[in-house]
N, CA, C and O atoms as CSV, one atom per row, in Angstrom:
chain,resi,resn,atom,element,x,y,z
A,1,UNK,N,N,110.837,89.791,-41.919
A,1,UNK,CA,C,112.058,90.123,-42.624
A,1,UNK,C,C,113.022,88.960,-42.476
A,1,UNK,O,O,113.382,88.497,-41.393
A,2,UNK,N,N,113.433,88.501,-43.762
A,2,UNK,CA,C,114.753,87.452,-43.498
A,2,UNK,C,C,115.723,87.847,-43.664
A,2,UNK,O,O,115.874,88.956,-44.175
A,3,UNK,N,N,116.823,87.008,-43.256
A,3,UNK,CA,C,117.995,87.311,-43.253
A,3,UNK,C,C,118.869,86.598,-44.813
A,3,UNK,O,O,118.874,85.430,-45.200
A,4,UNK,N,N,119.081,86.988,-45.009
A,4,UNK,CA,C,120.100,86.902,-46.347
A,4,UNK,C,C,121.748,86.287,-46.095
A,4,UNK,O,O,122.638,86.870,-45.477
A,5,UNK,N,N,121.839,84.925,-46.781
A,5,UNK,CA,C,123.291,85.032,-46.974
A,5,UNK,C,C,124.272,85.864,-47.295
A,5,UNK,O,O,124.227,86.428,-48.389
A,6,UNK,N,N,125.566,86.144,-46.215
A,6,UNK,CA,C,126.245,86.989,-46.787
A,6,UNK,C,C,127.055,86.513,-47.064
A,6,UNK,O,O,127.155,85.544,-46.312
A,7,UNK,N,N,128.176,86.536,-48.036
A,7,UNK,CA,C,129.609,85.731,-48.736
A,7,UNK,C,C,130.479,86.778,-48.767
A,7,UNK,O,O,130.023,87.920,-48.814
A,8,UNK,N,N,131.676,86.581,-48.750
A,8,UNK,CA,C,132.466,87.237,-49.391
A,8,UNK,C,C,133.572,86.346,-50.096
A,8,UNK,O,O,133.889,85.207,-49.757
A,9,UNK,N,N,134.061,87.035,-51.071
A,9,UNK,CA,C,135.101,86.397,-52.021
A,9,UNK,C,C,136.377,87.458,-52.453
A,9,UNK,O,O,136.171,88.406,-53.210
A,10,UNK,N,N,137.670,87.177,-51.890
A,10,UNK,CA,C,138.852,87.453,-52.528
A,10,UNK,C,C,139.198,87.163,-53.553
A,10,UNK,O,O,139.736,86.065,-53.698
A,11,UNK,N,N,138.998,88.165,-54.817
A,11,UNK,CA,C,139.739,88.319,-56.116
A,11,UNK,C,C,141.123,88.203,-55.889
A,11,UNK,O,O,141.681,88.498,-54.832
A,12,UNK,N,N,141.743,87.705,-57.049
A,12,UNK,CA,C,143.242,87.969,-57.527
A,12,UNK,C,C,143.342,88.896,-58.335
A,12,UNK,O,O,143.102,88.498,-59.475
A,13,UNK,N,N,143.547,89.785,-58.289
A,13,UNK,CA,C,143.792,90.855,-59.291
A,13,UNK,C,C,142.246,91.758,-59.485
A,13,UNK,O,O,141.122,91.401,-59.132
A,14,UNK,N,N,142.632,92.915,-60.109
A,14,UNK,CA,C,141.242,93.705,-60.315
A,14,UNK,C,C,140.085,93.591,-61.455
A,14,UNK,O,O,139.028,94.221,-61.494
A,15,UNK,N,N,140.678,92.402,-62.575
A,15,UNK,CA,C,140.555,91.588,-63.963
A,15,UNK,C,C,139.484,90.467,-62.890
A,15,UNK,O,O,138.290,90.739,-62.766
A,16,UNK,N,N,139.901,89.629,-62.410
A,16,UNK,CA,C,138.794,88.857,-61.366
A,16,UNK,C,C,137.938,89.392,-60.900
A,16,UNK,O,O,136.767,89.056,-61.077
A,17,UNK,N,N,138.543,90.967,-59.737
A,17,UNK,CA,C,137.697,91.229,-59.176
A,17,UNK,C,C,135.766,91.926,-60.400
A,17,UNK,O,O,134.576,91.985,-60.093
A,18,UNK,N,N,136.346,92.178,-61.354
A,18,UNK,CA,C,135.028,92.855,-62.470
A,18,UNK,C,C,134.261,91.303,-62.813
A,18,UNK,O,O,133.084,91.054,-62.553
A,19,UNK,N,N,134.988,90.596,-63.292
A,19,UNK,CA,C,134.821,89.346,-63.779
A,19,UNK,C,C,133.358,88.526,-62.719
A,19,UNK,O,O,132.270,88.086,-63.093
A,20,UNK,N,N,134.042,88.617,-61.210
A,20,UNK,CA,C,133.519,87.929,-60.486
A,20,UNK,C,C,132.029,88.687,-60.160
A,20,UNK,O,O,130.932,88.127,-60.156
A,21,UNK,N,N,132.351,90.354,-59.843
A,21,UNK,CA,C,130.911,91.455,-60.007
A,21,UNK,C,C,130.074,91.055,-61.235
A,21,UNK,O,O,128.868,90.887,-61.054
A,22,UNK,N,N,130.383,90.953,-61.972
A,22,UNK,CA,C,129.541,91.290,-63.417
A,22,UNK,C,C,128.579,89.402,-63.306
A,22,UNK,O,O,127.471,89.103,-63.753
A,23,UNK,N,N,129.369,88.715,-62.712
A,23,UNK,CA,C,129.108,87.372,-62.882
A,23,UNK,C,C,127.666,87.545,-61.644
A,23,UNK,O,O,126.447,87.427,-61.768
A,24,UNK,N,N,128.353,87.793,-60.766
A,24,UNK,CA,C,127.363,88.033,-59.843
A,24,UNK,C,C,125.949,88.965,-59.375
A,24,UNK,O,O,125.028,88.593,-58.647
A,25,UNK,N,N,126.140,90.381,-60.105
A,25,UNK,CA,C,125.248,90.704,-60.858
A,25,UNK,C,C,124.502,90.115,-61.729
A,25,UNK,O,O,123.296,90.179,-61.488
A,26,UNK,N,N,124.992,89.249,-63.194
A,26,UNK,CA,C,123.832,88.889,-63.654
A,26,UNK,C,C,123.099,87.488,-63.473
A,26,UNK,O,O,122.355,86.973,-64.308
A,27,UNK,N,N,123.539,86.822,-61.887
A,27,UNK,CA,C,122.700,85.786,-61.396
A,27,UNK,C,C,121.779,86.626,-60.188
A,27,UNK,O,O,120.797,86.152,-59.618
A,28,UNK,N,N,122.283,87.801,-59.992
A,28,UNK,CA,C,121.369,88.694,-59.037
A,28,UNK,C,C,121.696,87.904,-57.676
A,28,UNK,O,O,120.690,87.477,-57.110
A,29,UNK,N,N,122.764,87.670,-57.132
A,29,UNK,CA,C,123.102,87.403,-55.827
A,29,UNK,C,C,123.170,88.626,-54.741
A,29,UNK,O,O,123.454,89.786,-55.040
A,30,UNK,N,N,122.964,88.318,-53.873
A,30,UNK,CA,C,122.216,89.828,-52.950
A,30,UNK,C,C,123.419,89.482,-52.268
A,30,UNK,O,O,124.005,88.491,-52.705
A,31,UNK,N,N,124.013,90.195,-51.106
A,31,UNK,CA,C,124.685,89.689,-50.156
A,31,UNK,C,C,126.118,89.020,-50.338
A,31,UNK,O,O,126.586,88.209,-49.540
A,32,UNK,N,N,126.615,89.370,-51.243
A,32,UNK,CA,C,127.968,88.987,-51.918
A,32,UNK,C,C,129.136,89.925,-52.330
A,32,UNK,O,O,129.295,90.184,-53.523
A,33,UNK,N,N,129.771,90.324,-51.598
A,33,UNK,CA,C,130.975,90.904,-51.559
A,33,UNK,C,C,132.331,90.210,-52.219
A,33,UNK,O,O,132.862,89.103,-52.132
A,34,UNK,N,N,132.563,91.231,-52.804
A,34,UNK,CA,C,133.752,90.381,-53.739
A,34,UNK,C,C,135.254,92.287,-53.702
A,34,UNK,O,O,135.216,93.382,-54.262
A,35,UNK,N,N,136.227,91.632,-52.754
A,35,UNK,CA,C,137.041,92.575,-53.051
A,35,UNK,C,C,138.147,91.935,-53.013
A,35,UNK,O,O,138.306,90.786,-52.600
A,36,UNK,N,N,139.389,93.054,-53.679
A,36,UNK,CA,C,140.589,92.229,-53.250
A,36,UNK,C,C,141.478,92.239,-52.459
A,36,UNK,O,O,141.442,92.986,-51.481
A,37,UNK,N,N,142.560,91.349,-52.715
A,37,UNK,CA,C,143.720,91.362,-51.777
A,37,UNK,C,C,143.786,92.903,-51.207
A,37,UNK,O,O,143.392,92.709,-50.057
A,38,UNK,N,N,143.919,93.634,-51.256
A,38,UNK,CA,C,144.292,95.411,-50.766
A,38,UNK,C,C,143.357,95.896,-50.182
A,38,UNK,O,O,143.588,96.572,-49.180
A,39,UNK,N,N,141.802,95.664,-50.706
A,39,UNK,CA,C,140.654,96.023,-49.893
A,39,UNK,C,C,140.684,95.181,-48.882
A,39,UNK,O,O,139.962,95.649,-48.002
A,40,UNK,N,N,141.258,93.938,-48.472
A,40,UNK,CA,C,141.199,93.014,-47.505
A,40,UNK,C,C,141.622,93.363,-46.225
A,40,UNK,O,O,141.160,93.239,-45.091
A,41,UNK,N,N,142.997,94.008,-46.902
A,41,UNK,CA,C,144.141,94.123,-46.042
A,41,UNK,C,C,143.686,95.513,-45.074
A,41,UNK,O,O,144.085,95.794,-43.945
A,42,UNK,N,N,142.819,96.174,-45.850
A,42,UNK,CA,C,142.556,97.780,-45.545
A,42,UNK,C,C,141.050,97.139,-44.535
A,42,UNK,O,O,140.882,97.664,-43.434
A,43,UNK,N,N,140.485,96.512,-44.795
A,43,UNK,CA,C,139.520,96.095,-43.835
A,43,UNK,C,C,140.275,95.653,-42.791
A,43,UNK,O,O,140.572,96.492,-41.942
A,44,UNK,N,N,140.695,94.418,-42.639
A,44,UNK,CA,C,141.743,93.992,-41.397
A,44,UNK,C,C,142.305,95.123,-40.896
A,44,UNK,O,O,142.336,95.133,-39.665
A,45,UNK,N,N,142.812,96.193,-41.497
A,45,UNK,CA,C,143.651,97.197,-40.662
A,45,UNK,C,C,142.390,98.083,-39.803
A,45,UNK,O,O,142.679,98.757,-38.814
A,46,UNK,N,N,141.242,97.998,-40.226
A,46,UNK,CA,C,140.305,98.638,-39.590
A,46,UNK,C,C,139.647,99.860,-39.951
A,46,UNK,O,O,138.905,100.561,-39.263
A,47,UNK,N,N,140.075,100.024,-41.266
A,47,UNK,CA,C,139.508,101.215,-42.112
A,47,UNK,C,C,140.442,102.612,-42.054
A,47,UNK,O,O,140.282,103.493,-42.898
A,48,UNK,N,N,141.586,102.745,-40.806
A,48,UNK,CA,C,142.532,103.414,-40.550
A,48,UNK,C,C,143.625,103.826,-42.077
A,48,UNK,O,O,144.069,104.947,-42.326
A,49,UNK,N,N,143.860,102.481,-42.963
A,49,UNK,CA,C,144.568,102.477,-44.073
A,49,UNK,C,C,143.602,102.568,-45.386
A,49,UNK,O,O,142.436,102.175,-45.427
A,50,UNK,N,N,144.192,103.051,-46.238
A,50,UNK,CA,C,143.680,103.110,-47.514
A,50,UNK,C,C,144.459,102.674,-48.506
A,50,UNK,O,O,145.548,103.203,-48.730
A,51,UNK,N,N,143.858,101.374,-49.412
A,51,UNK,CA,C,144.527,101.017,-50.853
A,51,UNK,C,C,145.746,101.822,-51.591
A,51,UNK,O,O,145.333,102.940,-51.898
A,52,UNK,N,N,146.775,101.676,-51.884
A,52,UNK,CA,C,147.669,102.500,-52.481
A,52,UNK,C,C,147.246,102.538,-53.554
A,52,UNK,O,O,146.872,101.480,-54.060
A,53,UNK,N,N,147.132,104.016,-54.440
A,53,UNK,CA,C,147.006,104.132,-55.903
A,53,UNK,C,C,148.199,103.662,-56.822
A,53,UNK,O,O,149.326,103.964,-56.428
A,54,UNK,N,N,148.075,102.909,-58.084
A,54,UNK,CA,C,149.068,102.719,-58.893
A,54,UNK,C,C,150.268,103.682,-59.205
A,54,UNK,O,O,151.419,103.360,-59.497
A,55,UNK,N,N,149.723,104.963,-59.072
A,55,UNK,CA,C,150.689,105.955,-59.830
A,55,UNK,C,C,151.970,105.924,-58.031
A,55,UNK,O,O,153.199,105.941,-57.960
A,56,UNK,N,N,151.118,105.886,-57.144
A,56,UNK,CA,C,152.253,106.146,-55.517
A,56,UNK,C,C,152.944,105.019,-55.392
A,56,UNK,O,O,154.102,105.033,-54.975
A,57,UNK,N,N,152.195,103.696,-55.805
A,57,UNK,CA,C,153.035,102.108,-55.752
A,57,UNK,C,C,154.205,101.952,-57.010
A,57,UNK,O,O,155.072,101.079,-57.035
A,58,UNK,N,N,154.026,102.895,-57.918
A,58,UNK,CA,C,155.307,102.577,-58.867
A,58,UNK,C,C,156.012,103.646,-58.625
A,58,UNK,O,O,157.104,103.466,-59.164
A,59,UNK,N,N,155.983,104.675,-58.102
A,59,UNK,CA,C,156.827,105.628,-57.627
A,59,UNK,C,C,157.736,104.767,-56.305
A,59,UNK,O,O,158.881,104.317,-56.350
A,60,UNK,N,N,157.015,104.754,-55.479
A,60,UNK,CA,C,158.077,104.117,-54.524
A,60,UNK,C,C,158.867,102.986,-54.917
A,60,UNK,O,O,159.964,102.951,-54.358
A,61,UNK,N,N,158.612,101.991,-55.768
A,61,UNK,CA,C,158.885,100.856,-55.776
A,61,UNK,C,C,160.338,101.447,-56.983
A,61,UNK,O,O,161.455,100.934,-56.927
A,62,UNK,N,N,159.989,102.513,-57.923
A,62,UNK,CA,C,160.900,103.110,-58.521
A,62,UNK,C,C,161.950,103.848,-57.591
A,62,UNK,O,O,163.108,104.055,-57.953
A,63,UNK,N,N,161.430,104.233,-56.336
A,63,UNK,CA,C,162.374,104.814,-55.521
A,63,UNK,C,C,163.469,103.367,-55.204
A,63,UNK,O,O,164.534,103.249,-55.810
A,64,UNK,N,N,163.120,102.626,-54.452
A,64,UNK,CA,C,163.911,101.594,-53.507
A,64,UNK,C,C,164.396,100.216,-54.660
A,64,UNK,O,O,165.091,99.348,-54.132
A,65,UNK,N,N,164.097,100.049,-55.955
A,65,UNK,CA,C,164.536,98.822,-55.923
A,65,UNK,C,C,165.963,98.955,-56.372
A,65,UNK,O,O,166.584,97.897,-56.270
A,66,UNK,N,N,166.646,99.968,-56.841
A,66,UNK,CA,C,167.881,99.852,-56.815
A,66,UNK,C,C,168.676,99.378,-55.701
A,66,UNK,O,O,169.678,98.675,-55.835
A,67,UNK,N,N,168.216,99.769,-54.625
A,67,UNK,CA,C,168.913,99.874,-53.336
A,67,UNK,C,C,168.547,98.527,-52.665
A,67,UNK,O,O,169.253,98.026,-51.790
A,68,UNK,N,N,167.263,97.904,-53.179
A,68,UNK,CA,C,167.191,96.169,-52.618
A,68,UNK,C,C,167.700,95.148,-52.907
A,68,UNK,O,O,167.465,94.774,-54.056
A,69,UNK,N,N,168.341,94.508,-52.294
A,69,UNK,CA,C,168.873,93.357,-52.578
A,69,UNK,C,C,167.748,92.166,-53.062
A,69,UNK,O,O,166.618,92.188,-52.573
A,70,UNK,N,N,168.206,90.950,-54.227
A,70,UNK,CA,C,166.867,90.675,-55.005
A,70,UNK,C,C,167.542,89.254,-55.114
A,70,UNK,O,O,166.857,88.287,-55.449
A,71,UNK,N,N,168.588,89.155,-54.893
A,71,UNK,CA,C,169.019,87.723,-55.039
A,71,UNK,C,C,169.362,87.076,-55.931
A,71,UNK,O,O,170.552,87.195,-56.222
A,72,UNK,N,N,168.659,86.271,-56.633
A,72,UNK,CA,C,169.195,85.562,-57.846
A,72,UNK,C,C,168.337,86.497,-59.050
A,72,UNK,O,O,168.746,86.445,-60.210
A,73,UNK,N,N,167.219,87.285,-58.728
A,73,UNK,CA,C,167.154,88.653,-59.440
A,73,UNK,C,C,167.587,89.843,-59.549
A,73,UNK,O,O,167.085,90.805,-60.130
A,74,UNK,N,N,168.679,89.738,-58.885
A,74,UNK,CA,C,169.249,91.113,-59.107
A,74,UNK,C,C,169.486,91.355,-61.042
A,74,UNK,O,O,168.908,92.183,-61.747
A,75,UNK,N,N,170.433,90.401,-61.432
A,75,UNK,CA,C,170.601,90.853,-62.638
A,75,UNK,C,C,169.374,91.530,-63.504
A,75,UNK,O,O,169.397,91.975,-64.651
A,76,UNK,N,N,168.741,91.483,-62.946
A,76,UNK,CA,C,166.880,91.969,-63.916
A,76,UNK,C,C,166.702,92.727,-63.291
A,76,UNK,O,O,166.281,93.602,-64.049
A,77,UNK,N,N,166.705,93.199,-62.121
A,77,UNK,CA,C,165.936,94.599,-61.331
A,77,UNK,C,C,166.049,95.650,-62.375
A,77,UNK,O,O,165.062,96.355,-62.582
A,78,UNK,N,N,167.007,95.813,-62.972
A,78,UNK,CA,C,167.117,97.598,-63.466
A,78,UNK,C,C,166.994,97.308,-64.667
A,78,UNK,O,O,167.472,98.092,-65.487
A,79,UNK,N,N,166.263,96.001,-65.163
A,79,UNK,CA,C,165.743,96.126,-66.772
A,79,UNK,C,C,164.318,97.041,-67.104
A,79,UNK,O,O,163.550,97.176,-66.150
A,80,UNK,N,N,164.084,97.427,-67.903
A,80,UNK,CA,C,162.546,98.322,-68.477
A,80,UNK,C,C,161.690,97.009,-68.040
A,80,UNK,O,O,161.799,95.824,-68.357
A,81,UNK,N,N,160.995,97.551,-67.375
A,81,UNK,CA,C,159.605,96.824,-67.131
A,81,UNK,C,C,159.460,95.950,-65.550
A,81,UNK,O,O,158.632,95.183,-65.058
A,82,UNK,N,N,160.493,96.433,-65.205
A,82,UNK,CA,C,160.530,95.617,-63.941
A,82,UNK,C,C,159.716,96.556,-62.877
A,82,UNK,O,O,158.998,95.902,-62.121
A,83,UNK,N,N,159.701,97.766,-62.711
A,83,UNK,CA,C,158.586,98.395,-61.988
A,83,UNK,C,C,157.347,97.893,-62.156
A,83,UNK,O,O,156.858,97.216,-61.252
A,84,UNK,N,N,156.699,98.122,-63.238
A,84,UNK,CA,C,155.427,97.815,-63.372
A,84,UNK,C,C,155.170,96.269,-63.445
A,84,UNK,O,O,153.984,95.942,-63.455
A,85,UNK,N,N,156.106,95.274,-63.496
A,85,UNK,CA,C,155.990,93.997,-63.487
A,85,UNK,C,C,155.783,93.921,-61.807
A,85,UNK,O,O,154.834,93.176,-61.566
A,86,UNK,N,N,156.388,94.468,-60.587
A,86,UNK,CA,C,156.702,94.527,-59.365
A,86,UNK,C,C,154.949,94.816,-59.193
A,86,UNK,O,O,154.114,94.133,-58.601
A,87,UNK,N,N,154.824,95.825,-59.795
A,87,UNK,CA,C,153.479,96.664,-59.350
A,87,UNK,C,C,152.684,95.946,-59.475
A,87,UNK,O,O,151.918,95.836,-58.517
A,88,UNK,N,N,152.409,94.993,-60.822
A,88,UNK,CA,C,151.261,94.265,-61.050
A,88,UNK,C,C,151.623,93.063,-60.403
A,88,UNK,O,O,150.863,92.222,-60.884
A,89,UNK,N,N,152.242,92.603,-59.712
A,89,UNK,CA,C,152.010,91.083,-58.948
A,89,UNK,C,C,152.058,91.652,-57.108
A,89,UNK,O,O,151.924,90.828,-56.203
C-alpha cells in the first residue's frame, strides 16, 4: 500500500472554492483538499466551531453596523447594499 500525496488549498470565496473541486476532479487528483477561509478557521478552532450560515452573518452584521464606528466609511454604512457587500467580503 502507498502512501498518497496529500495537499490542501485555501479558496477565496465559495466561486473558487467549486472552480478549484471541479478542476480537480476532472484531473482525478486523490488526496487534495480544497476548503475555505471559514472551513479553515473551523478546523484551527478544532471542530468545536461551525461555519456561520449566510442568512445568521447578515442578520448580525444588520444588527451592529449602525452602532460601529467605520471611519472614513461611515458615510456609506447605512446605504442599500452595504450588508450584503460586508457579508460577501
Amino acid at each position: 500500500m502507498t502512501m498518497s500525496d496529500r495537499r490542501t488549498i485555501v479558496a477565496h470565496g465559495r466561486m473558487a472554492m467549486r472552480e478549484l473541486r471541479l478542476d480537480a476532479a476532472r484531473r482525478r487528483q486523490h488526496g487534495l483538499q480544497i476548503m475555505s477561509f471559514e472551513q479553515l478557521a473551523v478546523r484551527l478552532a478544532g471542530g468545536f466551531a461551525r461555519p456561520i450560515d449566510d442568512e445568521s452573518l447578515r442578520a448580525a452584521i444588520q444588527a451592529v453596523l449602525p452602532s460601529t464606528p467605520l471611519g472614513e466609511l461611515e458615510s456609506i454604512k447605512l446605504l442599500p447594499g452595504m450588508v450584503d457587500a460586508s457579508a460577501d467580503t
